[in-house]
C-alpha positions in Angstrom: -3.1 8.8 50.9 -2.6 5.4 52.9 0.5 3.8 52.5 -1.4 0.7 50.2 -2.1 3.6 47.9 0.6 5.3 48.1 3.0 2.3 47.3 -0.1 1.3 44.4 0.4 4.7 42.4 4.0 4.9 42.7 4.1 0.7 41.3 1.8 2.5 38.4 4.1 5.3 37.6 7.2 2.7 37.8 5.1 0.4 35.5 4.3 3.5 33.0 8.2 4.7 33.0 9.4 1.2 32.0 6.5 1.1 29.4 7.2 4.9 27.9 11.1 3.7 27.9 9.9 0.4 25.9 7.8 2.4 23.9 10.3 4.7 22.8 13.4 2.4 22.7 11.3 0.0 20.3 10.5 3.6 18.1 13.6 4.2 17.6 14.9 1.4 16.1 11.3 0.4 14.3 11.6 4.4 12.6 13.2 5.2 9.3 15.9 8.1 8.7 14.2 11.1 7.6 14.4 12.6 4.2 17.1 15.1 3.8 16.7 17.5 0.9 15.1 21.1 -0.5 11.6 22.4 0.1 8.7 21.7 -2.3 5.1 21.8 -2.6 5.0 18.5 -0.6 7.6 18.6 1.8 8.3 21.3 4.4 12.2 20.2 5.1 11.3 17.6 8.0 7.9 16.1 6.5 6.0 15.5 3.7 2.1 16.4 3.3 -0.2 15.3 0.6 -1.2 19.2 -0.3 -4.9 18.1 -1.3 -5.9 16.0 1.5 -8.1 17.1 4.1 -7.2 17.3 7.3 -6.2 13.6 8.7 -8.0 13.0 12.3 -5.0 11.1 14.0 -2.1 8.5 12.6 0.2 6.2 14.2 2.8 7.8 15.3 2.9 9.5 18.9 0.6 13.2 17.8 -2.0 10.3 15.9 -2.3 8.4 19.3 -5.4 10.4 20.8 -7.6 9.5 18.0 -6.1 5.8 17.7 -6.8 5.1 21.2 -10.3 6.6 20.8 -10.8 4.2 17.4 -10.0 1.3 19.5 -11.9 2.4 22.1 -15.1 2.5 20.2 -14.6 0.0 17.5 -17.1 -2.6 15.7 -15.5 -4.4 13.5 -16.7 -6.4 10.7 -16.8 -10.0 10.5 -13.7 -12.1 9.3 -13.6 -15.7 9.1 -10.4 -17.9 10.3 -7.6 -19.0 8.8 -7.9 -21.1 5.6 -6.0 -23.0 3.2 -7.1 -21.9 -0.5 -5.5 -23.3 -3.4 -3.2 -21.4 -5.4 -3.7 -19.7 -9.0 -2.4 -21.4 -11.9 1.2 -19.9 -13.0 1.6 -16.7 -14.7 2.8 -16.6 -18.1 6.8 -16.1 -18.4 5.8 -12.7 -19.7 3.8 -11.1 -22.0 4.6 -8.8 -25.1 3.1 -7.8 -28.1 1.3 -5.0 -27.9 -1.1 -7.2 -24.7 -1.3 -6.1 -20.5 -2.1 -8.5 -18.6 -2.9 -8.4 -14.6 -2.7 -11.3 -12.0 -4.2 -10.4 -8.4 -2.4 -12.2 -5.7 -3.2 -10.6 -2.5 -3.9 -7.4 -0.5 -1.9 -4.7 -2.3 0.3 -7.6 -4.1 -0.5 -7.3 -8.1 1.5 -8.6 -10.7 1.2 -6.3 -14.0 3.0 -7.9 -17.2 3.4 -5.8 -20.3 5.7 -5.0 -22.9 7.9 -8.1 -21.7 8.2 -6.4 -18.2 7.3 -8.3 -14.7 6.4 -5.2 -12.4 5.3 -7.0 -8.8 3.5 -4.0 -6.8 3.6 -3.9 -2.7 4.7 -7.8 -2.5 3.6 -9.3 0.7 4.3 -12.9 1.4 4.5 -12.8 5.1 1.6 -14.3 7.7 2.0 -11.0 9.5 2.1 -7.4 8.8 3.7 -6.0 11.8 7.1 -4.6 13.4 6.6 -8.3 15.4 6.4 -11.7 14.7 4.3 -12.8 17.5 1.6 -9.5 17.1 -0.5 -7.7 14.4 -2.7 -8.6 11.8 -2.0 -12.0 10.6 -3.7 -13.3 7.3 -6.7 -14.9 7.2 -5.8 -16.8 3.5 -2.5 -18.3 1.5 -1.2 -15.7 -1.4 -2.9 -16.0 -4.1 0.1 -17.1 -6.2 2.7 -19.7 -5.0 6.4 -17.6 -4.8 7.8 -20.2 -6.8 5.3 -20.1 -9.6 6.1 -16.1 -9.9 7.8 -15.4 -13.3 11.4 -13.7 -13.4 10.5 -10.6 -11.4 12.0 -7.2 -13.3 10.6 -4.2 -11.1 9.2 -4.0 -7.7 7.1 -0.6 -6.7 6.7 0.2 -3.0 3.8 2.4 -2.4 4.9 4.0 1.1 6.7 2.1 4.0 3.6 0.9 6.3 4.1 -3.0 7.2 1.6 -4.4 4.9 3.1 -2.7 1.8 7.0 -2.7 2.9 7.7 -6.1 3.7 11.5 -7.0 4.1 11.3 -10.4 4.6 9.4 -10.5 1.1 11.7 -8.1 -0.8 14.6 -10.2 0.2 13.4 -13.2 -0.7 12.0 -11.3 -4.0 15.8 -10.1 -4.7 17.4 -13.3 -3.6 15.5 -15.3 -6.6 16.2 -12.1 -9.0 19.4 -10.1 -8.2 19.0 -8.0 -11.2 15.2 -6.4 -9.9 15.1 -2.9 -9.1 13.1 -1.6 -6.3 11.4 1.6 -6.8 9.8 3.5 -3.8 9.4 7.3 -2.5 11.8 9.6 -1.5 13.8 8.7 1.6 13.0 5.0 1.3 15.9 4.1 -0.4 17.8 4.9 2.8 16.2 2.6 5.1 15.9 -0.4 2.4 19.7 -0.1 1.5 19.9 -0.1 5.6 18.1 -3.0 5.7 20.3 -5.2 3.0 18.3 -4.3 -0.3 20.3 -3.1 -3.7 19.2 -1.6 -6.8 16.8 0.7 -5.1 15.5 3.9 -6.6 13.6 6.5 -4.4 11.8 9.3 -6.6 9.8 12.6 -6.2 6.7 12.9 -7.3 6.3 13.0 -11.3 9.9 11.4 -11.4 10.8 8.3 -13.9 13.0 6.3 -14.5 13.8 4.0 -17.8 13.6 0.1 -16.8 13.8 -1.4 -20.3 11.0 -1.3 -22.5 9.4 1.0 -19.6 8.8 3.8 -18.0 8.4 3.7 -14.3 6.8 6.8 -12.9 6.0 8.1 -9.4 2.8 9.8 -8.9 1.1 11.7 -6.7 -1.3 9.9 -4.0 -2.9 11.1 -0.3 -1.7 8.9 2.4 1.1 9.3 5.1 4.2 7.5 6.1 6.1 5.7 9.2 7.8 2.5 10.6 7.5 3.2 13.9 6.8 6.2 16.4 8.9 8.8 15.4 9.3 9.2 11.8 6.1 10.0 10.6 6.1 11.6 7.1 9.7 11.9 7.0 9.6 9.2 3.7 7.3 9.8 0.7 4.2 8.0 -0.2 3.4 7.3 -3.8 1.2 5.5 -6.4 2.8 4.7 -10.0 2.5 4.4 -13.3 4.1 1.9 -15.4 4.3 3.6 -19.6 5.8 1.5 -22.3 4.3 0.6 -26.0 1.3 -1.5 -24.6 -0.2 1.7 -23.3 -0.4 3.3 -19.1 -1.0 0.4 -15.9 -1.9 2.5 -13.0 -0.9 1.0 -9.0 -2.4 3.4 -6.4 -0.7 1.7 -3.1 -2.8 3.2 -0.5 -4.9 6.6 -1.0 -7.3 8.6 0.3 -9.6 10.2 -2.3 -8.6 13.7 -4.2 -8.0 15.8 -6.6 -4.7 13.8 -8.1 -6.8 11.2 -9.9 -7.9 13.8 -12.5 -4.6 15.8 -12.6 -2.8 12.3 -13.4 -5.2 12.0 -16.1 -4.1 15.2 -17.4 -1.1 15.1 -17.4 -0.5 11.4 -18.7 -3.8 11.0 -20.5 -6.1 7.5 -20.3 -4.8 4.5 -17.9 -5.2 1.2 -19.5 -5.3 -0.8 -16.0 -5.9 1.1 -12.7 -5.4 -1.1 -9.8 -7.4 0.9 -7.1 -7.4 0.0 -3.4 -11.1 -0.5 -1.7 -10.7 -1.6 2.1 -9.5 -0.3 5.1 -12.1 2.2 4.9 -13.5 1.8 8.2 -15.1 4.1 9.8 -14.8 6.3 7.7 -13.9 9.9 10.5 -10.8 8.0 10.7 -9.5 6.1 7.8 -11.5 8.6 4.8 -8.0 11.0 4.6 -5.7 7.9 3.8 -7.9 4.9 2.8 -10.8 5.7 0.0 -14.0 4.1 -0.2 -15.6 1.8 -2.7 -18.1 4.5 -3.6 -14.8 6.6 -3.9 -12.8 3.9 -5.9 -15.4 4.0 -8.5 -14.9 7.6 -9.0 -11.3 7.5 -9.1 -11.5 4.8 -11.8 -13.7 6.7 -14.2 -11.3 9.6 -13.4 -8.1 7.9 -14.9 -10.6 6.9 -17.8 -9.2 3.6 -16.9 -10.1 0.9 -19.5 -10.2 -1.6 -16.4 -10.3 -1.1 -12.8 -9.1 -4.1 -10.9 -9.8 -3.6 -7.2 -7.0 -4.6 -4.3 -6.0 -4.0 -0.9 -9.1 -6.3 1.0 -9.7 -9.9 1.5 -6.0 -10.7 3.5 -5.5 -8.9 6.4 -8.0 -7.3 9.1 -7.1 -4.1 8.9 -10.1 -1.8 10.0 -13.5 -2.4 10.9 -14.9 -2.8 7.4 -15.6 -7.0 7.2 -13.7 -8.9 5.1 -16.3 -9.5 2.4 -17.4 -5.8 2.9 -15.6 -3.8 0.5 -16.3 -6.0 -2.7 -19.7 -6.2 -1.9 -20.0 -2.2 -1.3 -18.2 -1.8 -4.9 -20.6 -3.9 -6.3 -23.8 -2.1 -4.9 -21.4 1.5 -5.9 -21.2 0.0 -9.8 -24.9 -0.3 -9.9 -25.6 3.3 -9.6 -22.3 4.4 -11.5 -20.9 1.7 -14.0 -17.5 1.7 -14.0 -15.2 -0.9 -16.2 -14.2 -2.8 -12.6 -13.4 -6.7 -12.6 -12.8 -8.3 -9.3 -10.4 -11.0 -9.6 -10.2 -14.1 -7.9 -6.7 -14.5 -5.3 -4.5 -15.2 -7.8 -6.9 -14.8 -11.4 -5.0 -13.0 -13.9 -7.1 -11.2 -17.2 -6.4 -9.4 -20.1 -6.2 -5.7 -19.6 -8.6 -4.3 -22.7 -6.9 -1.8 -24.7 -8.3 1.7 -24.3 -10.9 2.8 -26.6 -10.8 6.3 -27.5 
């Protein structure tokens, strides 16, 4: 090797240290404490596992990074237009009560679900990125759907797992700042890292866990997804979809999921979901994201199987995400409904309906 080469590959290994050393400084202070506590069906002592899921082709964490790098590699991504200013929904009501449910869309994985005088916000996201950085990652390509300062008094929050475009500090300050008295719910282990973070009045549960929140009952449920802030902590927290219960009947969130078995065994053991609030995007391509992010066609399925008396769909439209287009997964849902009707309505960013009551 000639010294030009020689003094080449030892500037690339240099260049590679410092990188590795960036990479794994920035880890460990991006990744969340692990969860510390007995075996169960869904956690091993060091991680937790959706017992259901197929296996999952790669993540994001450092043992995910061979099939990441081959997504990126060979991706075609869908088309998404630019940035643009849309104007906000009108004000949801103060709350709502008497026996009604009622469900605004605002964007992404960001729902507001009002029932039995209870405002339960789900995965709020408020930020223009969702990212570890403010100068990198997917940046929204429209406003919120609902201006923060329209949103009614806030009473619950659920966090579906602790990815960057469901687990948004900056929003869940700002969310308890305007409310001091809200209580954040999210998965096992979360409750470490929020409270690390500055958050109070945080709840972390198992699976099938509840908790009493007035006129409520907030419940954890099972969902198939996976878990981590930054490179090495991934599973230690717990994913999780819920299910808010009071007078006024069952609202279903499922945060992110890929498609399973636990749609019907919620069912069972819970019985019909009045509003199921199902994710269709990120699906894209489908080797990669099918374990953790469901399908359209899949969606459908997973409504009927709550018996859900309305499906409202979520988690598209706001940031690119995958290489389905932006318009992509609504229009795929739509073409799924016509060869299996399912009681879906698309809302508007920031529309809020009715929920039907369930018919027996």
């Amino acid at each position: 090797m000639n010294r030009r080469l020689r003094r080449s590959a030892l500037g690339l290994v240099a260049l590679l240290g410092v990188l590795a050393f960036i990479i794994s400084a920035v880890g460990c202070t991006m990744s969340a404490q692990r969860w510390a506590g007995p075996k169960s069906e869904h956690f091993d002592g060091e991680q937790f596992a959706s017992p259901s899921a197929p296996p999952r082709v790669g993540g994001f964490g450092l043992s995910g990074l061979g099939p990441l790098l081959k997504w990126q590699a060979t991706r075609k991504p869908g088309p998404w237009k630019a940035y643009r200013d849309e104007p906000y929904g009108l004000p949801p009501p103060y709350e709502v009560d008497g026996g009604k449910m009622r469900v605004t869309f605002i964007n992404h994985a960001t729902t507001l679900i009002q029932m039995d005088g209870v405002n339960v916000l789900t995965d709020p996201v408020y930020s223009e990125r969702v990212s570890p950085f403010d100068f990198a990652g997917p940046s929204r390509v429209r406003p919120p759907g609902i201006k923060f300062e329209s949103l009614p008094r806030i009473d619950v929050v659920v966090i579906s797992h602790n990815h960057y475009d469901h687990m948004d500090l900056a929003t869940l300050h700002r969310v308890q700042k305007t409310w001091p008295a809200v209580q954040i719910f999210a998965g096992l282990g979360n409750k470490a890292y929020l409270e690390s973070k500055g958050l109070t009045n945080v709840v972390d549960l198992d699976w099938w866990d509840s908790r009493d929140v007035k006129s409520v009952v907030v419940r954890s449920v099972p969902n198939q997804h996976f878990s981590n802030r930054g490179l090495f902590d991934a599973d230690g927290t717990l994913w999780s979809a819920w299910v808010i219960e009071g007078p006024a009947g069952r609202a279903y969130f499922g945060g992110d999921t890929g498609y399973g078995p636990h749609f019907k065994n919620i069912y069972e053991k819970l019985g019909p979901m009045r509003l199921a609030v199902v994710p269709i995007g990120a699906f894209k391509p489908e080797w990669f994201m099918g374990p953790i992010h469901m399908s359209p066609v899949q969606a459908v399925d997973a409504a009927l199987e709550l018996h859900a008396a309305m499906a409202v769909p979520m988690h598209y439209g706001t940031f690119p995400l995958a290489d389905d287009g932006e318009d992509e997964p609504v229009e795929a849902l739509e073409a799924a409904l016509k060869e299996k009707p399912a009681p879906f309505a698309v809302l508007g960013f920031g529309e809020g309906r009715d929920v039907p009551e369930v018919t027996p």
